[in-house]
C-alpha positions in Angstrom: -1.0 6.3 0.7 -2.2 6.6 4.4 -0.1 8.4 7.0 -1.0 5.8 9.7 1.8 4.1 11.3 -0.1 0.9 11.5 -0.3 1.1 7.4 1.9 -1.4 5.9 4.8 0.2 4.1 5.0 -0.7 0.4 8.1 -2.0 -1.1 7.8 -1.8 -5.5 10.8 -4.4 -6.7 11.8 -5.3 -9.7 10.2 -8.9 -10.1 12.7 -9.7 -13.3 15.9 -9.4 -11.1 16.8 -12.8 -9.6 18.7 -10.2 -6.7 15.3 -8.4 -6.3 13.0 -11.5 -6.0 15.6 -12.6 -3.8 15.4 -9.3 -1.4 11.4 -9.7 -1.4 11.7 -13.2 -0.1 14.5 -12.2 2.6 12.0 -9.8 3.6 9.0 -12.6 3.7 10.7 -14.4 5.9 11.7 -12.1 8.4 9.1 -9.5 8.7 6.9 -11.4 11.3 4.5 -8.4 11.7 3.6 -8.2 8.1 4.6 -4.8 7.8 5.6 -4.5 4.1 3.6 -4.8 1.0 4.9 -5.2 -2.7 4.4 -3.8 -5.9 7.0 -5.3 -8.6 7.6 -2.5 -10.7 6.6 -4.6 -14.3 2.9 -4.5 -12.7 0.6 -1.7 -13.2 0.2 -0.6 -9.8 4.4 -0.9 -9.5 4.9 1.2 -12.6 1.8 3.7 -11.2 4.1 4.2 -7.7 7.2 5.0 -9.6 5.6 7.5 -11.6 3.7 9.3 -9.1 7.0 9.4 -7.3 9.3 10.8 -10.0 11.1 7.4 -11.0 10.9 6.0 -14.2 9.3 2.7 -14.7 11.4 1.8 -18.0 14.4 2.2 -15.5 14.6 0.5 -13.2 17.7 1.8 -11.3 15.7 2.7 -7.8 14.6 1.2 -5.2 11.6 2.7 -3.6 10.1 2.6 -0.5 6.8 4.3 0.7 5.9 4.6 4.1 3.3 6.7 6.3 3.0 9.1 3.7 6.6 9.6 3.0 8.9 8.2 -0.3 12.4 6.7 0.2 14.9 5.6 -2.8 18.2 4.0 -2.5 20.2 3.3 0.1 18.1 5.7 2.4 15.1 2.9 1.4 17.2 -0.4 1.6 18.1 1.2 5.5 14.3 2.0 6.4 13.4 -1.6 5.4 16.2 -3.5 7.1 15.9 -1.3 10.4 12.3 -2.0 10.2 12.1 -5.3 10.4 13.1 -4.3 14.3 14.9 -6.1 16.8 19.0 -6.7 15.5 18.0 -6.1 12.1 17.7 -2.0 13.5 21.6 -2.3 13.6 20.7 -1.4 9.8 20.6 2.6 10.5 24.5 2.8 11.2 24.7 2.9 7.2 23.4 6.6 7.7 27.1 6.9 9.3 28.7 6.5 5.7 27.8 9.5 3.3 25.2 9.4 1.1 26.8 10.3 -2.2 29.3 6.7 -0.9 26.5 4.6 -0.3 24.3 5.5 -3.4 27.1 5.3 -6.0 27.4 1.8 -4.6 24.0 1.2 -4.7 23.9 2.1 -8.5 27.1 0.2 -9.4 24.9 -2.9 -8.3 21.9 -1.9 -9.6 23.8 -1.5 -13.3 25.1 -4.9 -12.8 22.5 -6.7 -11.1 20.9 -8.8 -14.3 24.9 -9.8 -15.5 25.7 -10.3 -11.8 22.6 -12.4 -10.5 20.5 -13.3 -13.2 17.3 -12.5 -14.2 14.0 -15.1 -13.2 12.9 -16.5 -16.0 9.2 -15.7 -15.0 7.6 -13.7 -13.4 8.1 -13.6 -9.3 5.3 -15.3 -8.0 4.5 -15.1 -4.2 3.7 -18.6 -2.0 -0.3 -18.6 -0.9 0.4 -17.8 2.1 1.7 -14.5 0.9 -0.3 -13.1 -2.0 -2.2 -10.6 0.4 0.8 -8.9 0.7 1.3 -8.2 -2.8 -0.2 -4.9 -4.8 
């Protein structure tokens, strides 16, 4: 992936997790600049980003984040999104106030639940027209 700050950051989601497709759509609708791509994790080029990045595909406990040539999981990822969105939404980097090892066990207590909790989509997430571009 490219270094370049004007590179859109790419965002691989889980696109059975009604939570997930829910996130990806939050962030459709407020990232006016375009700046994040997708990659749902059951697609090849999804499963191809967790891998190179140490994550397994088949589990699909982490959320991952890659921007100008770095990789972010978690809650550390969740942050870099929200905050980049810019404007209010940067209030999002207090979270780096409350201790990592607090914020990911919370993270993963979610992620273990999230199908039982929120549901899982029935098919496949499948972007609006106006935003298939921005998928991988």
């Amino acid at each position: 992936m490219s270094a370049d700050p004007r590179s859109p950051a790419i965002v691989v989601f889980d696109g059975d997790c009604a939570l997930c497709s829910g996130w990806v759509r939050f962030l459709l609708r407020h990232d006016r600049e375009a700046r994040y791509r997708f990659a749902a994790m059951q697609a090849g080029s999804g499963r191809a980003l967790l891998l190179a990045h140490g994550l397994d595909p088949d589990d699909p406990s982490s959320f991952l984040l890659l921007d100008r040539g770095r990789a972010w999981t978690d809650t550390d990822a969740i942050r870099r999104v929200v905050a980049g969105l810019g404007g209010a939404w940067r209030v999002a980097h207090v979270l780096a106030w409350i201790p990592r090892c607090v914020r990911d066990r919370t993270y993963r207590l979610v992620a273990r639940n999230r199908y039982r909790w929120f549901g899982r989509n029935t098919q496949c997430f499948v972007p609006a027209p106006e935003h298939r571009t921005r998928f991988l």
